[in-house]
N, C-alpha and C positions, 0 to 999 in steps of 0.2 A: 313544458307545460304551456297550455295557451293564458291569452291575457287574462280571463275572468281566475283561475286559480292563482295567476301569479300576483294578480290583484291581493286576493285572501292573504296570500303568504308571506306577500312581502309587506302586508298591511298600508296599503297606498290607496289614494281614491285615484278615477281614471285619470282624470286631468294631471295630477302630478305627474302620475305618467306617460303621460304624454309632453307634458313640459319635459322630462328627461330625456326620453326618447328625443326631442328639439333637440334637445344640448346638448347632444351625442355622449350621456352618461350614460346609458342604455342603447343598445342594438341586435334587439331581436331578430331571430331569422325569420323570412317572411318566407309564407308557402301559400300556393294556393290561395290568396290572400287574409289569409292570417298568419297572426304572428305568435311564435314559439320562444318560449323564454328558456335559458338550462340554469342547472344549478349555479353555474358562476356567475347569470345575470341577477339571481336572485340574493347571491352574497354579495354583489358589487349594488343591489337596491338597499337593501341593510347596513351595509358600509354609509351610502350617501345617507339614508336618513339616520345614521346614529351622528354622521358628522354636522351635518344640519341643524338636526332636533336637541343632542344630544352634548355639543360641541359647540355651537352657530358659529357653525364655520358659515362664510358665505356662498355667491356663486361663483366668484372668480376663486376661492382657496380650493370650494370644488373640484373645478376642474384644474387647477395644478396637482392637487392632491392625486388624482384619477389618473391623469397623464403619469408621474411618478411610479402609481404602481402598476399601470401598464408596463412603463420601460422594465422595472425589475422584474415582472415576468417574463420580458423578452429576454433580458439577461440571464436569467436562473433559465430557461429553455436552451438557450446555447450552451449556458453550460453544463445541463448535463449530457446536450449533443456532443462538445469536446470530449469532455469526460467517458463518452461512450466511444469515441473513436480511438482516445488511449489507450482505453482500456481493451480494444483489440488490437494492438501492437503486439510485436516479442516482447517479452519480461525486457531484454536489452533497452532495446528502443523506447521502451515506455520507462524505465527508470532513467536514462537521458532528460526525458522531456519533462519528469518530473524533478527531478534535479535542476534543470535545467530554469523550469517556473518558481522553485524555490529562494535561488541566484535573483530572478530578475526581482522579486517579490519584496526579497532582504536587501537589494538596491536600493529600490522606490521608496522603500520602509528607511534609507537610511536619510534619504533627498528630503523624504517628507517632514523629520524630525529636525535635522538642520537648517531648515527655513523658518 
């Protein structure tokens, strides 16, 4: 969607978004020189002003908050890249590996409780 809808939708006046867009809370694709908003920029503007508005959270919780759920989308994307490449293994091989992440899993799990 361009800016003028995602304005509407995300219920923002321009400036604020534009101060995001600064803060690298927002990163529109830019085309032909406008800019294109998708649906996850528009649930990551919703997110920022319910924690804002709704929260006061500030600018610096912001952007840890933001940074946070980036990384866990980067993790949930590997993981289900791994996941996708066990899962074309032999049965063999792939109960291995899964045995195998089980093992190190109830390891960790044991380290973490004894400390």
């Amino acid at each position: 969607m361009e800016t003028n809808e995602f304005i509407m939708h995300a219920r923002l006046d321009a400036e604020v978004l534009e101060t995001w867009i600064s803060a690298g809370w927002l990163a529109p694709r830019e085309e032909a020189e406008m800019r294109h908003f998708s649906e996850i920029d528009l649930a990551r503007a919703e997110l920022i002003r319910d924690l804002t508005h709704g929260m006061g959270v500030n600018e610096e919780g912001i952007a840890v908050i933001l940074d946070l759920v980036d990384q866990l989308h980067g993790v949930r994307q590997a993981l289900r890249e791994i996941l996708s490449a066990v899962a074309a293994q032999p049965e063999p091989l792939r109960r291995r590996i899964i045995d195998h992440a089980r093992d190190a899993a109830s390891r960790g799990g044991d380290r973490a409780t004894a400390s």
